[in-house]
C-alpha positions as CSV (number, residue, x, y, z in Angstrom):
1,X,0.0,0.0,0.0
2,X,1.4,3.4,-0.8
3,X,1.3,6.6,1.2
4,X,-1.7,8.8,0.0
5,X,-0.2,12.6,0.1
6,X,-1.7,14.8,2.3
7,X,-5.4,15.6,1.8
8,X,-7.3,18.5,1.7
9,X,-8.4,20.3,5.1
10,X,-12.0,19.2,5.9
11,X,-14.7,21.6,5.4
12,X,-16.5,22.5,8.5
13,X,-20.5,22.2,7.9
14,X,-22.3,25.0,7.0
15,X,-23.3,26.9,3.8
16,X,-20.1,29.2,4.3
17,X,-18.0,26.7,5.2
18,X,-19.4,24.8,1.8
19,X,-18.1,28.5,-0.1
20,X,-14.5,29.1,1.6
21,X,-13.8,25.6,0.8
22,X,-14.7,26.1,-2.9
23,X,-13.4,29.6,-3.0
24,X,-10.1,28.5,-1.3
25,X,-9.2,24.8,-2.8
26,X,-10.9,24.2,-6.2
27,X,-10.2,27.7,-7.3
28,X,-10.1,27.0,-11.4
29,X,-12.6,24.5,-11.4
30,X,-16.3,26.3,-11.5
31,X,-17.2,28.7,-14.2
32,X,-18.9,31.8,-11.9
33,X,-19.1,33.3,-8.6
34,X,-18.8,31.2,-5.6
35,X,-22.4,31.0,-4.2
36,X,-24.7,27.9,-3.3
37,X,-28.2,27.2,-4.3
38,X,-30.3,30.0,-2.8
39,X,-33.1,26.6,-2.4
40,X,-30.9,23.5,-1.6
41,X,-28.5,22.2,0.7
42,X,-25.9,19.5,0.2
43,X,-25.7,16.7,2.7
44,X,-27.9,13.8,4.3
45,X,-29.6,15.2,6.6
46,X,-31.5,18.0,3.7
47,X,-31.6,14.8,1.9
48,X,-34.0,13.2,4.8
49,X,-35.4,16.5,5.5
50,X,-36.8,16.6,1.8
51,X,-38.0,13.2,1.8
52,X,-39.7,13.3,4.9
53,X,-41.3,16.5,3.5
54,X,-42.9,15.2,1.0
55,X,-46.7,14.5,0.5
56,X,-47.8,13.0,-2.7
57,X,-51.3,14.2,-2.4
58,X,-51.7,16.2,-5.3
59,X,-49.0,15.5,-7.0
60,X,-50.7,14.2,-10.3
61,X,-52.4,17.9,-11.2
62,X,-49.4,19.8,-9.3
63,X,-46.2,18.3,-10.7
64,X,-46.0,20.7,-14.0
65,X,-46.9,23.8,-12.4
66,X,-44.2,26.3,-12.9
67,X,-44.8,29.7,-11.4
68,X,-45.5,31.3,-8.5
69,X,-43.5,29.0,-6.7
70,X,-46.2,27.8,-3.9
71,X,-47.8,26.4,-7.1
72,X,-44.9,23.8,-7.7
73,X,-46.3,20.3,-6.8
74,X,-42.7,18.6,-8.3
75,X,-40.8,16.3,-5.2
76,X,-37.7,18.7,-5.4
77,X,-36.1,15.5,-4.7
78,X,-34.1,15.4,-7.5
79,X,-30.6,16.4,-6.5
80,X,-30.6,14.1,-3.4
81,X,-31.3,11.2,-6.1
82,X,-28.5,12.5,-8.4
83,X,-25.8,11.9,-5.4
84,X,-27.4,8.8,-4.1
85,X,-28.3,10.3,-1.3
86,X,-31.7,9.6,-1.6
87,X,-31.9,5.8,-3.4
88,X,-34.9,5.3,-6.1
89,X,-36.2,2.2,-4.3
90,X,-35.9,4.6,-0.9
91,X,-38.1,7.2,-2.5
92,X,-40.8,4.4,-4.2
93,X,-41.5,3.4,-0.6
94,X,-42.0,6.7,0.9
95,X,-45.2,6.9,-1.0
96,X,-46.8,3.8,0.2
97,X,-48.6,1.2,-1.5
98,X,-52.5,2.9,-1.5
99,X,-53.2,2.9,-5.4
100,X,-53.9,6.4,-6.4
101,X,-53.4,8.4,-8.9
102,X,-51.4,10.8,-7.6
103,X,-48.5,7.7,-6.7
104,X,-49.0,6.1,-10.1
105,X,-47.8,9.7,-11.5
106,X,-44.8,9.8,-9.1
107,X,-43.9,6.5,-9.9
108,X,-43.9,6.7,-13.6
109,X,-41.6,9.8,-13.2
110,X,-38.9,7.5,-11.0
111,X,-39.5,5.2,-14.0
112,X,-38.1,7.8,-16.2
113,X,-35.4,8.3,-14.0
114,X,-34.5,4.3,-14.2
115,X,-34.6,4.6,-17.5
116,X,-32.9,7.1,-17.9
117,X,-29.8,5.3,-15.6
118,X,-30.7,2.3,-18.0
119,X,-29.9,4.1,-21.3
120,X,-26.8,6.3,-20.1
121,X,-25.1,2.8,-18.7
122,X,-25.5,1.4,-21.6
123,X,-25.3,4.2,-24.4
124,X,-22.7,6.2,-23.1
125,X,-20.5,8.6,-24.7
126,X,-23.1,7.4,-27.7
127,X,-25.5,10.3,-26.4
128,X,-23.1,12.8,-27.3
129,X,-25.0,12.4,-30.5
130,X,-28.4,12.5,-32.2
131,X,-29.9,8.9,-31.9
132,X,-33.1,9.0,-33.8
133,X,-33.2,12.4,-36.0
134,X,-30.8,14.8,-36.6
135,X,-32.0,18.6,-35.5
136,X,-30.6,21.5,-37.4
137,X,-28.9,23.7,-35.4
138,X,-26.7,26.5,-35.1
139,X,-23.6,26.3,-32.5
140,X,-24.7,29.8,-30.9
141,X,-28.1,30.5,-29.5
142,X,-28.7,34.1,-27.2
143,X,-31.8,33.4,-25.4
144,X,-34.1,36.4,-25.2
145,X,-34.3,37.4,-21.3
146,X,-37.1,40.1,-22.1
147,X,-39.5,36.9,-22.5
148,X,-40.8,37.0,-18.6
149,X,-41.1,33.3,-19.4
150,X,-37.5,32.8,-20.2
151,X,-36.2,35.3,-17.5
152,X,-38.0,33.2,-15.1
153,X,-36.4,29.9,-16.0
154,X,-32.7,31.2,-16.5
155,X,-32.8,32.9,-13.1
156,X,-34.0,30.0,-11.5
157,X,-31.8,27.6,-13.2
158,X,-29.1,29.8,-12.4
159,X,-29.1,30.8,-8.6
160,X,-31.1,28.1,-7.7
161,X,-29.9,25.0,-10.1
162,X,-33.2,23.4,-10.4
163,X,-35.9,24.0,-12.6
164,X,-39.6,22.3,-12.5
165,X,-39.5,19.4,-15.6
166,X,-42.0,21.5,-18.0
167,X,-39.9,24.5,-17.7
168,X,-36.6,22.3,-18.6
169,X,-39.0,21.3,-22.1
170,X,-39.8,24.6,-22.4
171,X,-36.7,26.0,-22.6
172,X,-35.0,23.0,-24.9
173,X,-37.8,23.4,-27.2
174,X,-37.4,26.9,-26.9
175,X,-33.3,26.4,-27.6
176,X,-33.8,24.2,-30.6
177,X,-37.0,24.5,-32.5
178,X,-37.5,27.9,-32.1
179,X,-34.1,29.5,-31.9
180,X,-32.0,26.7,-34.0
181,X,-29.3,25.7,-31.4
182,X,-27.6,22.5,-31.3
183,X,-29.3,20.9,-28.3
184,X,-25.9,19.8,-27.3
185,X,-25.0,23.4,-26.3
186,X,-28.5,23.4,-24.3
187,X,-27.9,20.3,-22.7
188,X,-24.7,21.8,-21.7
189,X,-25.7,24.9,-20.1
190,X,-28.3,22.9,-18.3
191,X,-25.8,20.7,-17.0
192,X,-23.5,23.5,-16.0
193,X,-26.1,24.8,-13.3
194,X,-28.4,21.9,-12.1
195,X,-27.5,20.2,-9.0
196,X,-29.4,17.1,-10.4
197,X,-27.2,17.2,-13.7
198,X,-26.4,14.0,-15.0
199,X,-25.9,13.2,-18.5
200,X,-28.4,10.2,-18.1
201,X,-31.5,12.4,-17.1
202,X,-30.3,15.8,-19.0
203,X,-29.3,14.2,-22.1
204,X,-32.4,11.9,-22.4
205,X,-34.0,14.9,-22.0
206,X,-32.7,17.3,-24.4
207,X,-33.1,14.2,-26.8
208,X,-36.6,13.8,-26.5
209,X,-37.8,17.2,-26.3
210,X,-36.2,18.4,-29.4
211,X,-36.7,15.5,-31.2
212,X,-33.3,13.9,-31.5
213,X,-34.2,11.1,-29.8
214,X,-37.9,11.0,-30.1
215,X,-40.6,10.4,-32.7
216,X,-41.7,14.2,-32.4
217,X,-40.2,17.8,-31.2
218,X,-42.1,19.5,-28.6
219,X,-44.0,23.1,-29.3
220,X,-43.5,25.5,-26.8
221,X,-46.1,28.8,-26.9
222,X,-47.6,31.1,-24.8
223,X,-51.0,28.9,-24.2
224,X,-48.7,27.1,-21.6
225,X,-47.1,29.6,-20.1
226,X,-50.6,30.9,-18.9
227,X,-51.6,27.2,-18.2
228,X,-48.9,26.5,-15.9
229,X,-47.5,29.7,-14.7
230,X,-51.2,32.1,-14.9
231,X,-50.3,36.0,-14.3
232,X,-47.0,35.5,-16.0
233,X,-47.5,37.1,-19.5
234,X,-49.2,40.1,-18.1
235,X,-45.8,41.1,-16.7
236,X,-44.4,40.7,-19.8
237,X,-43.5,43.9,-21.8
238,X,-43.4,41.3,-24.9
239,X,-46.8,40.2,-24.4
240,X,-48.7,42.3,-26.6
241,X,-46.6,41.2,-29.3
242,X,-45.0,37.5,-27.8
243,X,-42.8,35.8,-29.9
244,X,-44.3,32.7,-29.2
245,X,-47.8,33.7,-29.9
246,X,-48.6,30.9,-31.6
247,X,-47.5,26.9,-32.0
248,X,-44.1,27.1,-33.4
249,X,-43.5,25.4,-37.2
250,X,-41.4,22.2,-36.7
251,X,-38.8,20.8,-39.2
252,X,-38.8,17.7,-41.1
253,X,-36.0,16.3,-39.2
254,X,-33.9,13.5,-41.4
255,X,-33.3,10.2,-39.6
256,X,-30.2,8.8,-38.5
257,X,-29.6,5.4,-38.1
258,X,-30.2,3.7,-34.9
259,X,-27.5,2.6,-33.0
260,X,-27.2,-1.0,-32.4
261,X,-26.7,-0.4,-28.8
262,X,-30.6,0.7,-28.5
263,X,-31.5,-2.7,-28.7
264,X,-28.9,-4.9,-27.5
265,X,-26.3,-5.0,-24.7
266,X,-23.0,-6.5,-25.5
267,X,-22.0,-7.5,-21.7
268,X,-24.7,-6.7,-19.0
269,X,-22.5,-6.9,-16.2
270,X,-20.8,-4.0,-17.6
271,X,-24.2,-2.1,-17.9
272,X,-25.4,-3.3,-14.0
273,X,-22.6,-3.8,-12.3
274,X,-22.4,-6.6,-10.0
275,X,-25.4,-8.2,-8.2
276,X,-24.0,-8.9,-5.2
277,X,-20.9,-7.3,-3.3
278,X,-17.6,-8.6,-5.3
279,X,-14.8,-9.2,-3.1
280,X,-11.6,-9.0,-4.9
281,X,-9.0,-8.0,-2.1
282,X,-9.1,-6.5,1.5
283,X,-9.8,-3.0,1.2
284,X,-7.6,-0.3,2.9
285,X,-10.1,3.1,1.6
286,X,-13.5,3.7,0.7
287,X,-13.8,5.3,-2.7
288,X,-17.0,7.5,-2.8
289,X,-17.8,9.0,-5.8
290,X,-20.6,11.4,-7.1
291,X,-23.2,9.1,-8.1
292,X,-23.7,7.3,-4.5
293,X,-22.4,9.9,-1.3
294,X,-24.9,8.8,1.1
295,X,-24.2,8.2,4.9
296,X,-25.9,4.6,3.4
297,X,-23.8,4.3,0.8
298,X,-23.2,0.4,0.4
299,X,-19.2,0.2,0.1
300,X,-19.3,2.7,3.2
301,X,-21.6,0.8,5.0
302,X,-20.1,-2.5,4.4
303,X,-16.5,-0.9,6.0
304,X,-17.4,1.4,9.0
305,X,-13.3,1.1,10.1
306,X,-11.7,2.3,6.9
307,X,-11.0,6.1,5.7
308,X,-13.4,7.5,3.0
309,X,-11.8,9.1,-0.2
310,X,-13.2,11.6,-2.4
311,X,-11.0,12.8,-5.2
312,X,-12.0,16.0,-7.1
313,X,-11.2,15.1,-10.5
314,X,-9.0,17.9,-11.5
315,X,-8.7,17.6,-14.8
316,X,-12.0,16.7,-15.4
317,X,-13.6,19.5,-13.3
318,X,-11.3,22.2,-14.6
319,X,-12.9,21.3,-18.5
320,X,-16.6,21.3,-17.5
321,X,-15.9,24.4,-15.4
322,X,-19.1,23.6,-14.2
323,X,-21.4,26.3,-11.3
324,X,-19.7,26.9,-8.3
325,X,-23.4,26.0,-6.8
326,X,-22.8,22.3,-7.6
327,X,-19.5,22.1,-5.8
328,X,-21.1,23.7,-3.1
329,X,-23.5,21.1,-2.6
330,X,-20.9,18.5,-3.0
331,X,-18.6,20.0,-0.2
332,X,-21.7,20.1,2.1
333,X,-22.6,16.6,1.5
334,X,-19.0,16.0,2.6
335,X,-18.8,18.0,5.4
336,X,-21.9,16.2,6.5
337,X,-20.2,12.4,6.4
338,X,-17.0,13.8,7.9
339,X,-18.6,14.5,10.7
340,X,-19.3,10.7,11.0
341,X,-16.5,9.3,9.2
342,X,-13.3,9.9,8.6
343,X,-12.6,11.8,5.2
344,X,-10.1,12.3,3.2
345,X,-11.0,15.3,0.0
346,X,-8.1,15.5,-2.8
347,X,-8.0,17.7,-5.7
348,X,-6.2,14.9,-8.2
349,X,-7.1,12.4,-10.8
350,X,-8.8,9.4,-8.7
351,X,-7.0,7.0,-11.3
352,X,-3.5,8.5,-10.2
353,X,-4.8,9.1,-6.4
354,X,-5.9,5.2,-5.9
355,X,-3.1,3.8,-7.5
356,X,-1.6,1.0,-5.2
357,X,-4.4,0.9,-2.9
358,X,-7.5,-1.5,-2.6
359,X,-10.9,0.8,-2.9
360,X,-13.8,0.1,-1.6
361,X,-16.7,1.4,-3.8
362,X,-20.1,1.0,-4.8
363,X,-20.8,0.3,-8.6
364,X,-21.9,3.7,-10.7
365,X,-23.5,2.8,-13.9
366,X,-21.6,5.8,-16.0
367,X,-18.7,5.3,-18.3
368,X,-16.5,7.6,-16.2
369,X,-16.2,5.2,-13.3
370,X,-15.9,2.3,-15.9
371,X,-12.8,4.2,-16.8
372,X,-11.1,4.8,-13.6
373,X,-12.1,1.4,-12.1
374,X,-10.7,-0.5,-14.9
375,X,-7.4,1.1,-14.0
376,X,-7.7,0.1,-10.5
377,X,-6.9,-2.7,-8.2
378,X,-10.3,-2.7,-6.5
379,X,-10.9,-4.5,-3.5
380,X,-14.8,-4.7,-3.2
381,X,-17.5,-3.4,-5.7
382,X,-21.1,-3.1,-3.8
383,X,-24.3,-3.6,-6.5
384,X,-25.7,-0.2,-7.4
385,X,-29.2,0.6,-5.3
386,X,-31.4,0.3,-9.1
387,X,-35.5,0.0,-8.8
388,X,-35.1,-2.7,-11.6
389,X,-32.1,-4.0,-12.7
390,X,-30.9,-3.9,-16.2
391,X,-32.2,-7.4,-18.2
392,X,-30.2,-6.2,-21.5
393,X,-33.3,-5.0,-23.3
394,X,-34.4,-2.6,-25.5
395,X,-33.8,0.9,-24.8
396,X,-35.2,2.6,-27.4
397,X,-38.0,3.8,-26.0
398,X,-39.9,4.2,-22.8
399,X,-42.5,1.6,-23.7
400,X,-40.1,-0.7,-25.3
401,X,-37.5,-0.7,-22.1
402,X,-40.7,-1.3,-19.8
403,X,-42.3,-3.9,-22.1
404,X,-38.7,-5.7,-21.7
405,X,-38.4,-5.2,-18.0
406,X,-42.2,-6.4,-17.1
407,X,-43.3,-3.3,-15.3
């Protein structure tokens, strides 16, 4: 076992604790001013908080409302589910089992978010590109802040890093069909600022909405803004002439050729991961990584002795030069185990960090972790916490992925 150099100094808890850190040891790596999410917290206990806060009654009619706020019926659990600190089978049980229609709603949205785990583990880097039609799109879009519509959703996205799931479609349709950007850029700047940005959900995403990886694009006008967020266009200075008056014209997009991928896997373990914990080696670390930082988290769990690791990704960080609001929700979800656990924070590549030691880690079902693991000696891998495990079918489409898992 080699001598790990010496770590970061642990981050006090606390929202300014969670900005000194950033401001002070990952200078380079975030893109704006150093500020958290003026709505969420990092750590386990928000995570619990959230959870416990939530009341599925009225979810159903609720769930796409977009402004004023106290009209949002969406969870807001998202970012907790992002970091595995709330798990997807954790969050199906919190509603019970009382048939309703409100529950059937919530459900079929963590359904989405399965799939949406399903089709990144086993797409991809492939989702870098258009996988059913090809949009055409320019490589700069400007979006026009004077719509109080778009105002709304940019300032949200960026000082809060969440936005309700119709305003994310409204402003990807907006992006592409409307304005003619590559919905790559989009799905970029969304995953700059959201605290729940993954490329599994934000990619499948920007790919259905705009058509790239749908049967359809989806029209964005102004009879939805006054559906879901009423009162809006009156404070609109555009609103006696809006520029999305009326259903927008949508292009005959040209097909490309499915990838192969969409209906077959080539090695399912690859795509799920192990089924039960894999020991290798004795461990001497826990490796936690972004996709699973829970107090619960199983390789942490399973070694309650050994010293947790988290690597910032230097080199990786410093070229997505993503919001400084992430990392601060990162470093307060740290913060938050170290007070339980030993930690150890690093600003390094993991693959260079962990060399000649024995991690401990829970599978991640995303090609970056297939990377560094494959370049490791690992000691244990724990299953990853999925609401159905990949079978190796179709992934196509919703229906065709549920049809092939039963559900």
């Amino acid at each position: 076992m080699e001598a790990m150099p010496e770590p970061l100094p642990a981050p006090a808890t606390g929202r300014d604790a969670a900005e000194r850190f950033v401001a002070d040891r990952l200078t380079g790596l975030y893109s704006d001013e150093v500020a958290g999410s003026e709505s969420f917290s990092g750590g386990q206990g928000a995570a619990d908080a959230a959870l416990a806060g939530f009341n599925v009654a009225g979810y159903a009619s609720s769930r796409s409302e977009v402004w004023p706020s106290p009209r949002q019926g969406a969870s807001r659990l998202s970012p907790y589910i992002r970091h595995g600190l709330l798990t997807l089978p954790q969050v199906w049980s919190h509603v019970g089992d009382k048939p309703s229609r409100d529950v059937t709603q919530f459900r079929d949205e963590l359904r989405w978010q399965e799939y949406a785990r399903h089709w990144y583990a086993r797409l991809g880097t492939v989702t870098r590109h258009s996988l059913r039609h090809e949009p055409v799109g320019s490589t700069s879009v400007t979006l026009n802040q004077e719509m109080a519509c778009i105002d709304l959703c940019t300032e949200e996205l960026e000082s809060d890093g969440w936005l309700v799931n119709q305003a994310r479609m409204w402003m990807a349709s907006h992006w592409t069909v409307r304005e003619k950007g590559r919905w790559q850029d989009g799905e970029q700047y969304f995953f700059t600022h959201l605290l729940d940005g993954s490329r599994a959900a934000n990619r499948l995403g920007w790919q259905w909405t705009t058509g790239a990886g749908s049967s359809k694009q989806y029209g964005f006008s102004r009879w939805q803004v006054e559906k879901r967020a009423p009162g809006l266009c009156g404070q609109c200075e555009l609103s006696p002439a809006c520029p999305v008056e009326h259903w927008p014209e949508f292009d005959d997009l040209p097909k490309v050729e499915p990838h192969p991928l969409l209906r077959r896997t080539y090695d399912i373990t690859a795509e799920a991961g192990p089924a039960a914990p894999h020991r290798r080696k004795t461990p001497d670390v826990v490796w936690l990584t972004a996709e699973s930082m829970a107090l619960h988290d199983p390789a942490l769990a399973a070694n309650p002795d050994l010293p947790v690791v988290f690597v910032f990704d230097e080199p990786l960080l410093s070229s997505l030069q993503l919001s400084a609001k992430r990392l601060v929700f990162l470093v307060e979800t740290l913060a938050g185990i170290a007070e339980q656990r030993e930690v150890r924070l690093y600003r390094d590549r993991p693959r260079v960090l962990l060399a000649g030691h024995t991690p401990a880690v829970t599978f991640a079902p995303v090609p970056g972790f297939a990377r560094i693991a494959h370049s490791l000696s690992l000691g244990e891998v724990h299953p990853f916490p999925w609401l159905s495990r990949p079978t190796g079918g179709s992934v196509a489409s919703f229906s065709a992925w549920r049809k092939g898992l039963g559900v």
